[in-house]
C-alpha positions as CSV (number, residue, x, y, z in Angstrom):
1,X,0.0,0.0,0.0
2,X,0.9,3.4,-0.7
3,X,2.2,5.4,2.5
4,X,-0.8,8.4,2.9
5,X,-0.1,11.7,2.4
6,X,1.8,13.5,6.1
7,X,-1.2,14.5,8.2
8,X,-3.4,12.0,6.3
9,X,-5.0,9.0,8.0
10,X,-4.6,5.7,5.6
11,X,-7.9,4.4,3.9
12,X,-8.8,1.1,5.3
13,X,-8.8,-2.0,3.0
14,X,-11.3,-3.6,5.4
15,X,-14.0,-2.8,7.4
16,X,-14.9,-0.2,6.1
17,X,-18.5,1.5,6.1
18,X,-20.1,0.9,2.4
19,X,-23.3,2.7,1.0
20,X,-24.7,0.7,-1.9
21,X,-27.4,2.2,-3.8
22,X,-30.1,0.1,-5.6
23,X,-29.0,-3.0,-3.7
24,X,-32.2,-5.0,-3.7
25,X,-31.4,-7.0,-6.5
26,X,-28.6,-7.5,-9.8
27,X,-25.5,-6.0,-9.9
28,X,-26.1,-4.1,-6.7
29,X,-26.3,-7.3,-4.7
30,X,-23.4,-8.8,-6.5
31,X,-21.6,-5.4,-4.9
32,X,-23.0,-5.7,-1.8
33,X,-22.1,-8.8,-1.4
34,X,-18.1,-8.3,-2.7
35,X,-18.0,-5.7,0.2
36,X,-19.6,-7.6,2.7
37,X,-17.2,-10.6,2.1
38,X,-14.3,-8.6,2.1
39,X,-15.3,-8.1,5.8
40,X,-16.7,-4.8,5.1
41,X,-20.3,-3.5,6.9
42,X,-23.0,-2.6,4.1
43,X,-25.9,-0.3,3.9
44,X,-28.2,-1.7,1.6
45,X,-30.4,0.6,-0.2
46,X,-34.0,0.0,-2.1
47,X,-36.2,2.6,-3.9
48,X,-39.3,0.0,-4.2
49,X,-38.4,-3.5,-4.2
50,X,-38.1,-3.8,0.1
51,X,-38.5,-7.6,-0.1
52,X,-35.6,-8.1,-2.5
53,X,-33.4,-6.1,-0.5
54,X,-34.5,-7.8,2.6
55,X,-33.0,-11.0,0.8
56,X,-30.0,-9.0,0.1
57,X,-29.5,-8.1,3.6
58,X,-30.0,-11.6,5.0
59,X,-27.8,-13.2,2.2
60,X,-24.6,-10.9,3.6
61,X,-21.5,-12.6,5.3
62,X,-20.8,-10.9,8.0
63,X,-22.6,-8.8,10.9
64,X,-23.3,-5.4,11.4
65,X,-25.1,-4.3,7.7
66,X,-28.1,-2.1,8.0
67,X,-31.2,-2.1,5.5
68,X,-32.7,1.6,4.3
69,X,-35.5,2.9,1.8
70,X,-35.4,6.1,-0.1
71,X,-36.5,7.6,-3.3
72,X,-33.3,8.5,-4.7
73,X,-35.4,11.2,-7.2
74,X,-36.6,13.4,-4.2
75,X,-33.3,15.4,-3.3
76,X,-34.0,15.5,0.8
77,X,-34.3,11.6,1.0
78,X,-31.1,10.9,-0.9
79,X,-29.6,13.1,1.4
80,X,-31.2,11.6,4.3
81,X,-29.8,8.3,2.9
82,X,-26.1,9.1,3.2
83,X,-26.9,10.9,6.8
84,X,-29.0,7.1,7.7
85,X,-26.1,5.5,6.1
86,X,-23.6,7.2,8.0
87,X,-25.5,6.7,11.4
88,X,-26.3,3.1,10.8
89,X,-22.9,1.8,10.3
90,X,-21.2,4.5,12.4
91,X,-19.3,6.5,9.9
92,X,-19.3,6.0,5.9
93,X,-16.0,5.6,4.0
94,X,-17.4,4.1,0.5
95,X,-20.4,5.4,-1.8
96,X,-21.6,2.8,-4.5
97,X,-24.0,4.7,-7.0
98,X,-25.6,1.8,-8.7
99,X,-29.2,2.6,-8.4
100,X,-31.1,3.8,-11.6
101,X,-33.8,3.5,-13.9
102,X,-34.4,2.2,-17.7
103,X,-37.0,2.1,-19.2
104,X,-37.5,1.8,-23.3
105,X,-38.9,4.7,-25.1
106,X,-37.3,4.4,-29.1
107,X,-38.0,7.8,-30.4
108,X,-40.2,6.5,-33.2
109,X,-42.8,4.9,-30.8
110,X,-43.0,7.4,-28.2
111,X,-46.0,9.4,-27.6
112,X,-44.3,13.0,-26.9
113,X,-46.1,13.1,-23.5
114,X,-44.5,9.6,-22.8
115,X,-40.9,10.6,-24.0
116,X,-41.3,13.7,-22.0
117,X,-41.6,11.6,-18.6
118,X,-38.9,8.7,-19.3
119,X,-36.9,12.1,-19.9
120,X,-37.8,13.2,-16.7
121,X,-37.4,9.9,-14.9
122,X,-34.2,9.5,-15.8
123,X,-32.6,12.6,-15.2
124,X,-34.1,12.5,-11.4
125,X,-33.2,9.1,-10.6
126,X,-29.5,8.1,-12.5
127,X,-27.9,11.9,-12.8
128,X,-29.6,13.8,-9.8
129,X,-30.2,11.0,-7.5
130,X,-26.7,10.2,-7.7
131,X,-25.2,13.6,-7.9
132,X,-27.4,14.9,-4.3
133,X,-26.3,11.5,-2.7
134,X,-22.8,11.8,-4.1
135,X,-22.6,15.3,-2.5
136,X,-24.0,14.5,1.0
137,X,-21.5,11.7,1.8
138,X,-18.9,13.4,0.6
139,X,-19.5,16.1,3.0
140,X,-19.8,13.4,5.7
141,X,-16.2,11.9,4.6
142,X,-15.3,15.4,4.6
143,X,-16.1,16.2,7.7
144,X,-14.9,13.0,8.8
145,X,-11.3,14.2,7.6
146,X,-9.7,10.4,6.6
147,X,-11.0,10.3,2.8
148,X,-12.8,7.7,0.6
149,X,-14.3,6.4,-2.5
150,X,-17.1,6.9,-4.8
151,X,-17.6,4.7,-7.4
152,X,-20.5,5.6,-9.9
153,X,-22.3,2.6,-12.0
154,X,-22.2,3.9,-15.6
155,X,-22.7,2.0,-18.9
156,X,-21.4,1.0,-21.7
157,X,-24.6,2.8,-23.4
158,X,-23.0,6.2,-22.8
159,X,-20.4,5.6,-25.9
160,X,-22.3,3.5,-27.7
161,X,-25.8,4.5,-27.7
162,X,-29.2,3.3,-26.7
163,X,-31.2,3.5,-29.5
164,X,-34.7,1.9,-27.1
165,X,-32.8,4.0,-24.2
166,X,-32.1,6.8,-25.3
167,X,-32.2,9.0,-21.4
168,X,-30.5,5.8,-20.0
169,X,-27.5,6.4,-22.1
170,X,-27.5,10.0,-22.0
171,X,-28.1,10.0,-17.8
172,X,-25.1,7.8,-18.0
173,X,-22.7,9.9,-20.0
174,X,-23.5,12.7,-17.9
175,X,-22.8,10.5,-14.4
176,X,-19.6,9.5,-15.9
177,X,-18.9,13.4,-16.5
178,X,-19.6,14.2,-13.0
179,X,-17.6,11.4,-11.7
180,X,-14.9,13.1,-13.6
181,X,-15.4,16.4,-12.0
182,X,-16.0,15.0,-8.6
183,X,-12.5,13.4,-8.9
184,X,-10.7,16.7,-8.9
185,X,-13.3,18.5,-6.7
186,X,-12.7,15.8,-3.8
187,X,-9.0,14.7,-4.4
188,X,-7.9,17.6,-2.1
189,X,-10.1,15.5,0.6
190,X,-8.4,12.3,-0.1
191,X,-11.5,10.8,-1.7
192,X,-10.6,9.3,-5.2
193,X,-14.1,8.8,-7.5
194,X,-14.1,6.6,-10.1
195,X,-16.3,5.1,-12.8
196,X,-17.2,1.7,-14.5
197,X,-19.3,1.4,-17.6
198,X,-20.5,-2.2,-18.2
199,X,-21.9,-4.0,-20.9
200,X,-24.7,-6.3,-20.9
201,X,-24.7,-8.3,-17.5
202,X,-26.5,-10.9,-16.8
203,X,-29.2,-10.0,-13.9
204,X,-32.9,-10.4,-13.7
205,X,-33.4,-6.7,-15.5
206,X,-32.0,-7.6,-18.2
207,X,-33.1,-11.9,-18.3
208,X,-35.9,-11.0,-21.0
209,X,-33.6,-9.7,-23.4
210,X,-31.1,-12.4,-23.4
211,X,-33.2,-15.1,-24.3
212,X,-33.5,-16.9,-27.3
213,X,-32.1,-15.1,-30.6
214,X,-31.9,-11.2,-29.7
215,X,-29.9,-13.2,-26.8
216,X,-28.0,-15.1,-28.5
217,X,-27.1,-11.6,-30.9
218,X,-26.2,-9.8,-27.8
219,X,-23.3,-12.4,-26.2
220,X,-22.4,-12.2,-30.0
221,X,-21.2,-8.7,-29.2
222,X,-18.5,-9.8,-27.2
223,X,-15.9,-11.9,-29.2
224,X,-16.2,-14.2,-25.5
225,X,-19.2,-15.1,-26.8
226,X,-21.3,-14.3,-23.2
227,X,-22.4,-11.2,-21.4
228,X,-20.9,-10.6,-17.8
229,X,-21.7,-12.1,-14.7
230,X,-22.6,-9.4,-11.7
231,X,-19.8,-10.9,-9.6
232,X,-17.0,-10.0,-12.7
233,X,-18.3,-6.3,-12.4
234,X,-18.5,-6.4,-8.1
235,X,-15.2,-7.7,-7.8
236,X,-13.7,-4.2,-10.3
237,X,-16.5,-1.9,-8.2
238,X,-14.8,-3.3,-5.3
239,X,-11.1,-2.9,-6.0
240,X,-11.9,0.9,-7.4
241,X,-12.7,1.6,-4.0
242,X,-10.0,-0.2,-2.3
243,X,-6.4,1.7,-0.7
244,X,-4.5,0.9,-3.6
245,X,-7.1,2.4,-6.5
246,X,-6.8,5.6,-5.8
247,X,-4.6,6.8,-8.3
248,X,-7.4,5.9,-10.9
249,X,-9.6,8.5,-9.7
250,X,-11.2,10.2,-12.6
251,X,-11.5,7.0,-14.6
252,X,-14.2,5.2,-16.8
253,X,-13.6,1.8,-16.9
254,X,-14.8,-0.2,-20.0
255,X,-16.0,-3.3,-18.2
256,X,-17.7,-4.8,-21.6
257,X,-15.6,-8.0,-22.8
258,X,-14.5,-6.1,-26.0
259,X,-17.9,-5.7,-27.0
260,X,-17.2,-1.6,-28.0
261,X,-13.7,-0.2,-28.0
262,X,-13.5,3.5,-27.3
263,X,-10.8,5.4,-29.2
C-alpha cells in the first residue's frame, strides 16, 4: 500500500463502512455482497423493491449491515440516505452509486407526452439521485477528515448509444462526467471517485432480453461469446474503491468483454 499523504490517516482495505445504492437486486447485490465478504459492513439501499433487498440483507456474510428505503429522485431523501447510512454503520468511507432507472422509449414509438416523462425519470433518478447523494456523503467523509471512494455505475450505453434507451445512455454519460469532476473536486479530501461502464450483464433486469435469438445476438457482441456475470463487475466496483485504487480516480472503466472499443 501506498504510505498516505503526512497528516493524512490511511484508507482502510477492510471494514470499512459501504453505502450501496439500488442494492435490492442484480448488480447491486453482486456489490453488496463483494463488500460484505471482504469483511466490510453494508448499507443496503431500495427505492421499491423492500423484499428483494431484505433478501440481500439476509444473504450478507458478516454482521453489522443495516437495511434503508429512499427515493433516490426526491433530493432530501437521498440526502437523508447518506446521513442514515452514516449513522447506521457509524461512519461512511465508501459510496456505491448503482441505483437507476431504464426504461424503453425508441424515439419513433414514443408518444411525446411519454418521451417527456422517461426524460424526466431519468434525469431524477441516475444523474440527480446520484449527484445529491454523491454530494452529502462526501460532505460526511469530509467532515470525517480520513477520505474515501465513490464509485459511480455507468454504462457502456453512454459511448455506444441506446437506440430503445435513449435518457438511459444519456443519464449515464453525464454520471460518468460528473464522476470526472467529482474526482478533482474531492482529491484535495483524499477521496478518489471513479467510474465503470458495463456492458450487458446478466441479472434479472435484463433476463428477457437475453433469451433466445436477440440473446444469443447480444453475447455475440462480445468476441467471449457471453455477457458478464454481476460478480465480474462487483469484484472491479470493489477494487476501485480499495487503498491501492486511488490513483485511478477520474476513470471510466470499460467493463464490456471487447464488445465496443473507445478510441
Amino acid at each position: 500500500m501506498t504510505a498516505p499523504r503526512p497528516g493524512t490517516p490511511p484508507f482502510p482495505a477492510t471494514g470499512r463502512r459501504v453505502l450501496v445504492s439500488g442494492a435490492a437486486r442484480g448488480l447491486g447485490r453482486a456489490v453488496a455482497h463483494a463488500f460484505a465478504a471482504n469483511g466490510d459492513r453494508v448499507a443496503v439501499h431500495y427505492g421499491s423493491r423492500r423484499e428483494e433487498a431484505e433478501r440481500t440483507l439476509a444473504g450478507l456474510p458478516g454482521t453489522g449491515h443495516v437495511l434503508l428505503g429512499a427515493d433516490l429522485a426526491d433530493p432530501g431523501q437521498a440526502a437523508a440516505l447518506a446521513r442514515d447510512a452514516a449513522e447506521g454503520l457509524g461512519g461512511l468511507d465508501v459510496l456505491v452509486n448503482n441505483a437507476a432507472v431504464n426504461t424503453p422509449h425508441p424515439p419513433a414509438g414514443t408518444e411525446s407526452e411519454d418521451w417527456a416523462a422517461a426524460w424526466q425519470l431519468h434525469v431524477d433518478v441516475n444523474l440527480l439521485g446520484t449527484a445529491n447523494l454523491s454530494h452529502a456523503a462526501a460532505r460526511i467523509m469530509i467532515d470525517r477528515g480520513s477520505g474515501g471512494r465513490i464509485v459511480n455505475i455507468g454504462s457502456r450505453g453512454a459511448f455506444r448509444g441506446e437506440p430503445d434507451h435513449p435518457a438511459y445512455a444519456a443519464t449515464k454519460a453525464a454520471v460518468h462526467a460528473l464522476g470526472q469532476s467529482l474526482a478533482v473536486a474531492l482529491a484535495p479530501h483524499g477521496i478518489a471517485v471513479t467510474s465503470v461502464a458495463p456492458g450487458f450483464i446478466d441479472t434479472e433486469r435484463v433476463a428477457h432480453r437475453l433469451a433466445g435469438e436477440q440473446g444469443e445476438a447480444i453475447r455475440a457482441q462480445s468476441p467471449f461469446g457471453r455477457v458478464a456475470g454481476p460478480g465480474e463487475i462487483a469484484d472491479a466496483v470493489l477494487w476501485l474503491a480499495s487503498p491501492q485504487a486511488e490513483w485511478s480516480s477520474g476513470a471510466v472503466l470499460d467493463l464490456n468483454g471487447a464488445s465496443h472499443l473507445r478510441t
